[in-house]
C-alpha positions in Angstrom: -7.8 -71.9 24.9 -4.0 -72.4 23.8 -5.1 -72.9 20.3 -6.7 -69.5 20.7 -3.7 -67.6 21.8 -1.7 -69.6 19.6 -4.0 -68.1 16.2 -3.3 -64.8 17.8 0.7 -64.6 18.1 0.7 -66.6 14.6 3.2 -65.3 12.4 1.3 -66.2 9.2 -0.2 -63.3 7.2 -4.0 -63.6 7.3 -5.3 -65.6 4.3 -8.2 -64.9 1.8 -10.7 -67.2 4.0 -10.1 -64.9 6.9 -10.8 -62.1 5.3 -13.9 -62.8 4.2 -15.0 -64.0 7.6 -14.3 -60.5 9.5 -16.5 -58.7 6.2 -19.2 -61.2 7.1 -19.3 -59.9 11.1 -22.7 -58.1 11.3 -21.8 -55.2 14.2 -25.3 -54.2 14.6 -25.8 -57.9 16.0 -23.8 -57.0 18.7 -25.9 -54.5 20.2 -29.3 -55.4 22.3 -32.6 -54.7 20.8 -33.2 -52.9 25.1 -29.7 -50.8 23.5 -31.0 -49.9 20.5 -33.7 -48.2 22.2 -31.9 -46.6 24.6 -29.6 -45.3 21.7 -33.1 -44.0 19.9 -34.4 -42.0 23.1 -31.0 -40.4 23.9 -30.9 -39.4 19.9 -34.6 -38.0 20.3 -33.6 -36.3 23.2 -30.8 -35.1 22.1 -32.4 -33.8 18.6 -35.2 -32.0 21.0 -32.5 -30.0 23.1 -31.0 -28.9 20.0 -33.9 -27.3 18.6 -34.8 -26.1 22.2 -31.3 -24.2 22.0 -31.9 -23.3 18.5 -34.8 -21.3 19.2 -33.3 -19.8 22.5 -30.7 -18.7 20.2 -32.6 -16.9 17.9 -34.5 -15.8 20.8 -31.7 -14.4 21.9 -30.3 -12.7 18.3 -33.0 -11.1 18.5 -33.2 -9.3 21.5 -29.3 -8.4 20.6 -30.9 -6.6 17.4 -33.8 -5.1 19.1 -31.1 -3.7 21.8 -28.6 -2.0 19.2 -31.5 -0.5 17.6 -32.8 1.0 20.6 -29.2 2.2 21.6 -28.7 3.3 18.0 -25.9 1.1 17.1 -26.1 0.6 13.6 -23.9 -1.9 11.4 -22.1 1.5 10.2 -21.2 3.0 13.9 -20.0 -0.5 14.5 -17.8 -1.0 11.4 -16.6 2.2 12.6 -15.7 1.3 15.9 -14.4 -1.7 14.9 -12.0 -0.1 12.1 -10.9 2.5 15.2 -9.7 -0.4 17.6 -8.2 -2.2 15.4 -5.9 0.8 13.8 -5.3 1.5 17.6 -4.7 -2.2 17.8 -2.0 -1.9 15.4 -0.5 1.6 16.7 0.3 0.1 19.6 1.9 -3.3 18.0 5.3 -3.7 19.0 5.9 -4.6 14.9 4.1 -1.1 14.1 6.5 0.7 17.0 9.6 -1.0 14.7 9.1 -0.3 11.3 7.9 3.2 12.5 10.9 3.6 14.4 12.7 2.1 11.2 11.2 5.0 9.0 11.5 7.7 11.2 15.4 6.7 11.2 15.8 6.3 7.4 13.6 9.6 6.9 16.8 11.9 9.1 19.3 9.9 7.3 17.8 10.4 3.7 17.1 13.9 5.2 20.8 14.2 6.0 21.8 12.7 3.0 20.5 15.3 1.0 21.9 17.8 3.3 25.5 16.8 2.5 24.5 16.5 -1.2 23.5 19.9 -1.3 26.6 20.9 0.2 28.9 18.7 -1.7 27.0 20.8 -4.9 27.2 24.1 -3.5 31.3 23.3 -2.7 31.3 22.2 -6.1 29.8 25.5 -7.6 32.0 27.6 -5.5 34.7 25.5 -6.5 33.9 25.6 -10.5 33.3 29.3 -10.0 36.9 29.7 -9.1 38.1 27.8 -11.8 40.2 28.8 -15.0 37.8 27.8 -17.5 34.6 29.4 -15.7 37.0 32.9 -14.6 37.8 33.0 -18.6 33.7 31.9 -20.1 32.9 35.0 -17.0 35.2 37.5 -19.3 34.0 36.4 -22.4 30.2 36.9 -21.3 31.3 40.2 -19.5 32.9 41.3 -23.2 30.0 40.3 -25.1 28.0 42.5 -22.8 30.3 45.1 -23.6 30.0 45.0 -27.1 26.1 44.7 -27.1 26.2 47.9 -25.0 28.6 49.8 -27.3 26.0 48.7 -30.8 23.2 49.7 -29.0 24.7 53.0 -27.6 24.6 53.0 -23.9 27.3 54.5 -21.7 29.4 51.3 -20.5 29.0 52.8 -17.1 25.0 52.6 -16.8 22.5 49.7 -17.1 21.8 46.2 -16.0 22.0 43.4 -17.9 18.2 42.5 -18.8 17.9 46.6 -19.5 20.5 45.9 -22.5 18.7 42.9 -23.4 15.9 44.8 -23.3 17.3 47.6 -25.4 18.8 45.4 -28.2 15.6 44.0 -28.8 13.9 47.0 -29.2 17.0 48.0 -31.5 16.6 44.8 -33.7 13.2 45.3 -34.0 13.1 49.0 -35.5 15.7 47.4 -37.6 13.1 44.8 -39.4 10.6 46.4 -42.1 7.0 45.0 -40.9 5.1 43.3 -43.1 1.8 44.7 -43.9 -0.7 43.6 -46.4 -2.4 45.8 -48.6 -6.4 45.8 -49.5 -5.9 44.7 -53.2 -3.4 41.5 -51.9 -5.6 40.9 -49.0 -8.5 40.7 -51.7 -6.5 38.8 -54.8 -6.3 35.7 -52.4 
């Protein structure tokens, strides 16, 4: 028995011989022909509960189907459902709850944002209006005006702006000849 323990704590890698001793070891030798058989009737058994619970299953499936179809629960209605728990699922999500909170907050700054950029403009507008350069381009439109009136022929004193428009192109247009074919060009073509 020393000899025995003294093989197992050897320090000695095992060699090719051993090797080919522990591929020879038959396991099924080790079991009991009065095992085997016991192994066969639990695997029978085992393969007759299976298809026992197989066909309760189905049994059962199809009760579950004959059911909805009674109730009039159809694979729609329940895609349906299903589609309206899980949005409400992920209404109430704390990570939903952030990132809406998160847009809600970037909406009123973006909203303020704008808000002072409109302002800013306007300032800007008022500001240009009062300016040098836009107080002199004013008089210079205001004379043109002026002059447009006086070649047209209206008082100074009367008339808006798009009514001189107005007039001058009635007055350029009584200015040009029109252009009007006659039958033996029309027919020379």
């Amino acid at each position: 028995m020393e000899q025995r323990q003294q093989g197992l704590l050897e320090k000695e890698p095992l060699q090719e011989v051993d090797e080919d001793m522990v591929s020879e070891v038959d396991l099924n030798n080790t079991i009991t022909q009065e095992e085997k058989e016991e192994m066969y009737n639990e695997l029978t058994k085992l393969e007759e509960e299976i298809t026992t619970l197989k066909q309760v299953l189905a049994s059962k499936e199809k009760r579950h189907s004959d059911l909805k179809q009674r109730l009039g629960i159809t694979p729609l209605s329940e895609w349906r459902q299903n589609l309206s728990k899980g949005w409400n699922d992920v209404q109430t999500s704390t990570a939903y709850k952030k990132t809406s909170e998160t847009f809600s907050t970037a909406g009123q700054k973006t909203s303020a944002a704008f808000s002072n950029l409109g302002t800013a403009i306007s300032r800007k507008f008022g500001d240009m209006r009062n300016s040098p350069s836009f107080k002199s381009f004013e008089e210079k439109v205001e004379s043109t005006v002026s002059n447009i009136k006086s070649k047209v022929g209206t008082s100074g004193s009367g008339g808006s702006f798009e009514e001189v428009l107005s007039s001058a192109a009635q007055a350029s247009a009584q200015d040009t000849p029109t252009n009007t074919l006659t039958d033996n060009s029309e027919h020379n073509c």
